[in-house]
VEXKOLBA-635805 format. One line per field, with one value per atom (N, C-alpha, C): residue number from 1; atom name; y, x, z. Coordinates in steps of 0.2 Angstrom, whole numbers, plus 5000, padded with zeros to 4 digits. Example, Ala and Ser with C-alpha at 12.3 -4.5 7.8 and 13.67 -1.06 7.14 Angstrom:
2
resi: 1,1,1,2,2,2;
name: N,CA,C,N,CA,C;
Y: 4972,4978,4984,4989,4995,5000;
X: 5066,5062,5066,5064,5068,5064;
Z: 5039,5039,5039,5035,5036,5039;
//
This chain:
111
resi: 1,1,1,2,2,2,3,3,3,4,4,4,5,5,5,6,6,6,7,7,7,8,8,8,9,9,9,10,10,10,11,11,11,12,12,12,13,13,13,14,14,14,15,15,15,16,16,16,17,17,17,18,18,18,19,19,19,20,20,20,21,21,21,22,22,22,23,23,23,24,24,24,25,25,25,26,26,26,27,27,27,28,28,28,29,29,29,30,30,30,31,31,31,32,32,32,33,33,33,34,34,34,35,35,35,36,36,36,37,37,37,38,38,38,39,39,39,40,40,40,41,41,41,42,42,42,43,43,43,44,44,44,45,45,45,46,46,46,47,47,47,48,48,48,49,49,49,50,50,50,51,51,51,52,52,52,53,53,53,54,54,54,55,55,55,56,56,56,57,57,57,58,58,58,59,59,59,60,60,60,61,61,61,62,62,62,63,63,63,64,64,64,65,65,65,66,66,66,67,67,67,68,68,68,69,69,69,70,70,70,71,71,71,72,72,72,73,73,73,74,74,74,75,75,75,76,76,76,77,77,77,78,78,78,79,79,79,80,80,80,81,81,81,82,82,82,83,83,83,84,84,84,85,85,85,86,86,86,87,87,87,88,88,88,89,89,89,90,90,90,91,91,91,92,92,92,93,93,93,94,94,94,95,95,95,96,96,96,97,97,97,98,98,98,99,99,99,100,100,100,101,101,101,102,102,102,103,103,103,104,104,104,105,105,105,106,106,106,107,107,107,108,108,108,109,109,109,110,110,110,111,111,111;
name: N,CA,C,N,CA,C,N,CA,C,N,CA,C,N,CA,C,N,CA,C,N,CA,C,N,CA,C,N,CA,C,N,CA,C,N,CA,C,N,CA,C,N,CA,C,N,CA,C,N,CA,C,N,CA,C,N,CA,C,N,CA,C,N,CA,C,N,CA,C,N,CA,C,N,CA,C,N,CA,C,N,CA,C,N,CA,C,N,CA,C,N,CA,C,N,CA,C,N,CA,C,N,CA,C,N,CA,C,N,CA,C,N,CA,C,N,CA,C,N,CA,C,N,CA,C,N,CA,C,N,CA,C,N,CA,C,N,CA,C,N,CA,C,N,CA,C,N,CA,C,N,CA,C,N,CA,C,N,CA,C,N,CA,C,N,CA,C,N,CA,C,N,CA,C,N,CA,C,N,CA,C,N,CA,C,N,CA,C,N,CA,C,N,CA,C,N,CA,C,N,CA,C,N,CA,C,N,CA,C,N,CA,C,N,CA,C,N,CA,C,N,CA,C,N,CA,C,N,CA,C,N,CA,C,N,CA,C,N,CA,C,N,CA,C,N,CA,C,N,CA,C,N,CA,C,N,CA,C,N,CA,C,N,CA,C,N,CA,C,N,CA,C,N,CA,C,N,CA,C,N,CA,C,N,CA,C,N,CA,C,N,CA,C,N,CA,C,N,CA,C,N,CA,C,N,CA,C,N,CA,C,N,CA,C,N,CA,C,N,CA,C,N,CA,C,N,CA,C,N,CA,C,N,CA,C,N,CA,C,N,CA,C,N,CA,C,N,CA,C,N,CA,C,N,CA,C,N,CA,C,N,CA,C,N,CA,C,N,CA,C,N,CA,C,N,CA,C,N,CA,C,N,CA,C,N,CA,C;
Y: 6206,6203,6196,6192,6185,6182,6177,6172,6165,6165,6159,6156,6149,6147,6145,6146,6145,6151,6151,6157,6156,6151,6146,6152,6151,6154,6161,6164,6171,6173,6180,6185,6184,6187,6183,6176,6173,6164,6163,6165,6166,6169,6175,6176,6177,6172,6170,6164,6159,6153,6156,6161,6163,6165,6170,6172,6164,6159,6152,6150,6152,6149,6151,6159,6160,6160,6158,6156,6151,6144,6139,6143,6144,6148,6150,6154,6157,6153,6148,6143,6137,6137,6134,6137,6144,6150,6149,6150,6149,6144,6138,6131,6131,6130,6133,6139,6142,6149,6146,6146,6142,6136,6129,6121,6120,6122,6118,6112,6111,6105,6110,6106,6108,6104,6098,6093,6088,6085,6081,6074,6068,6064,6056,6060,6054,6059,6054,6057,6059,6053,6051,6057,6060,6063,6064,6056,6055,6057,6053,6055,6063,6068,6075,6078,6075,6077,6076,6071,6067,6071,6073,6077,6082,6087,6092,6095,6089,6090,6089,6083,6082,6089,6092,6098,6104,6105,6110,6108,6102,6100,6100,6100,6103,6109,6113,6120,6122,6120,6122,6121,6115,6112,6117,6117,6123,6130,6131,6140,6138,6132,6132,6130,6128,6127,6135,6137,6145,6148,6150,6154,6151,6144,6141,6144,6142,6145,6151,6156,6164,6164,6161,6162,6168,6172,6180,6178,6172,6172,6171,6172,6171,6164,6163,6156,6152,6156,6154,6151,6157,6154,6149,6150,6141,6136,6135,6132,6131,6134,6132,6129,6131,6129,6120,6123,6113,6108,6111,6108,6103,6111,6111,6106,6104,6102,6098,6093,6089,6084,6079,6075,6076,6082,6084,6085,6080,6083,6089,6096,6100,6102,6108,6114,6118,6117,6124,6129,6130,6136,6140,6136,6141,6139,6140,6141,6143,6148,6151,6149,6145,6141,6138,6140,6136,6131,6125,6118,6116,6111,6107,6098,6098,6091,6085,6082,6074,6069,6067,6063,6054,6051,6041,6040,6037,6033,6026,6023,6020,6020,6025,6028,6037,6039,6044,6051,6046,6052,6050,6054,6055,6054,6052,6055,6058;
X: 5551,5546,5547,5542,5540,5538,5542,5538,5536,5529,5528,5523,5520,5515,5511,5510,5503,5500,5493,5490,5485,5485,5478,5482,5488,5490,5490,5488,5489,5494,5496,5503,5509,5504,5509,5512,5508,5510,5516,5516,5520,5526,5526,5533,5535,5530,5535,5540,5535,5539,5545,5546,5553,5558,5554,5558,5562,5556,5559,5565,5566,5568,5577,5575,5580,5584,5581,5585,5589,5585,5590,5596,5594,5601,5606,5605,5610,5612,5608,5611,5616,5617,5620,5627,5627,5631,5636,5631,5636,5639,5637,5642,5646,5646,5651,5658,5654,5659,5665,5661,5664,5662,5660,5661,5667,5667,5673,5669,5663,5661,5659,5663,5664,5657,5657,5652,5650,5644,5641,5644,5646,5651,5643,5636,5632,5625,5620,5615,5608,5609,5605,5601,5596,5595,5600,5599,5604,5610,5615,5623,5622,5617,5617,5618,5614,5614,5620,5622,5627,5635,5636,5639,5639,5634,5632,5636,5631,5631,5640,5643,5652,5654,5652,5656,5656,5648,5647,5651,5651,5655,5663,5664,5671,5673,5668,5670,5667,5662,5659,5669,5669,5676,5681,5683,5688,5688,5681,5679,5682,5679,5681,5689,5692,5700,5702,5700,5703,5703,5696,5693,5698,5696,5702,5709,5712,5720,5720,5715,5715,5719,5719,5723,5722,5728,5725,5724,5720,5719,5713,5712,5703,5701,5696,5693,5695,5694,5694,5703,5707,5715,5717,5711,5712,5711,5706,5704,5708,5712,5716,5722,5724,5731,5729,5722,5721,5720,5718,5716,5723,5729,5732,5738,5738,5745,5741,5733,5731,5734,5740,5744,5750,5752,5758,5755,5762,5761,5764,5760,5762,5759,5762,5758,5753,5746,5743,5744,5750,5752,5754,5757,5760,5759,5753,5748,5749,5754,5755,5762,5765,5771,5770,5776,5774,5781,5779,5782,5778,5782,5781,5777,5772,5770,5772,5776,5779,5772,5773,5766,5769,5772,5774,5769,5771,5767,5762,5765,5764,5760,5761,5758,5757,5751,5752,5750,5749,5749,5756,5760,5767,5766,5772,5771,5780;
Z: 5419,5416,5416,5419,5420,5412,5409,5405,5405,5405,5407,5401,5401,5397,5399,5408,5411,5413,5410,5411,5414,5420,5422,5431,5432,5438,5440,5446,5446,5446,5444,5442,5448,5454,5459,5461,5459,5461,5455,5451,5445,5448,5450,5452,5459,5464,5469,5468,5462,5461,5457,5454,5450,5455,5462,5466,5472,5471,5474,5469,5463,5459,5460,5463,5462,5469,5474,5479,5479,5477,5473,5467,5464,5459,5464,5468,5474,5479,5480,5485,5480,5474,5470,5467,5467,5465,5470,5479,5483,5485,5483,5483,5479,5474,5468,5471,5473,5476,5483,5487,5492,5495,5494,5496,5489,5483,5479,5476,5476,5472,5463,5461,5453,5449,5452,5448,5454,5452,5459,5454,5459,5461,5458,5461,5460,5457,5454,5451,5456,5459,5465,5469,5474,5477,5482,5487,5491,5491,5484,5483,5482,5480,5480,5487,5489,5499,5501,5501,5505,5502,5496,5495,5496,5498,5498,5505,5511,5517,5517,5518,5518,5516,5511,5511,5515,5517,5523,5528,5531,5538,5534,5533,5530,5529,5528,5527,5535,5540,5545,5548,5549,5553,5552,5546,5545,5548,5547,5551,5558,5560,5567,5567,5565,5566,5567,5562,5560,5566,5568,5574,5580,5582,5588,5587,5581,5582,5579,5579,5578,5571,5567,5560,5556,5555,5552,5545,5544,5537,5536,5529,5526,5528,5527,5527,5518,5515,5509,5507,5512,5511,5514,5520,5524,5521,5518,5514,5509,5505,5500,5502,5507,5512,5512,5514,5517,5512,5506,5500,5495,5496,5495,5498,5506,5510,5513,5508,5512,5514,5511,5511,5516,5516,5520,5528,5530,5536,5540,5543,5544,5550,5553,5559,5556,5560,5559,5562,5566,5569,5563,5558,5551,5546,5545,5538,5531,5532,5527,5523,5526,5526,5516,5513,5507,5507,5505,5504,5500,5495,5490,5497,5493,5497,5496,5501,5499,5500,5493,5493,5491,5493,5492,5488,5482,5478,5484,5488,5493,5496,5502,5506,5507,5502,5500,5510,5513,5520,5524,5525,5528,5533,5537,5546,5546;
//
């Protein structure tokens, strides 16, 4: 059941706009799910885009690292690996490797 307070529109026109409505929902469901943006950073159209986009190319990027070095891991643990040992310098040949990240107040990227 559709609720609506215009009664000027056909039945149909009503619920393909609910059905647009809900692709938006899902396309925001799956950013939240996997891009990792918790909250947008600017109010703006632009700074929404622009956040939006950075993320997909970061997550696009990743897929592709994964696939090149054949990593038997999810994308999503890729992603965590990388989110996680941003700072640290390390091999992506051993991804799964745990270490604490040495992070210099300094110079917070290592070589």
């Amino acid at each position: 059941m559709f609720l609506t307070n215009n009664f000027v529109l056909p039945a149909e026109t009503i619920a393909a706009l609910y059905k647009k409505r809900w692709q938006v929902e899902l396309f925001f469901k799956w950013i939240k799910q996997n891009l990792r943006i918790k909250h947008f950073y600017g109010t703006s159209e632009n700074a929404v885009k622009t956040q939006i986009w950075t993320a997909v190319c970061v997550y696009v990027l990743a897929a592709i690292i994964k696939r090149e070095l054949a990593l038997n891991v999810s994308l999503n643990t890729f992603l965590q690996i990388l989110s996680v040992h941003s700072f640290e310098k390390s091999s992506f040949s051993a991804p799964s490797r745990t270490s604490t990240p040495k992070i210099h107040p300094r110079n917070p990227i290592t070589s």
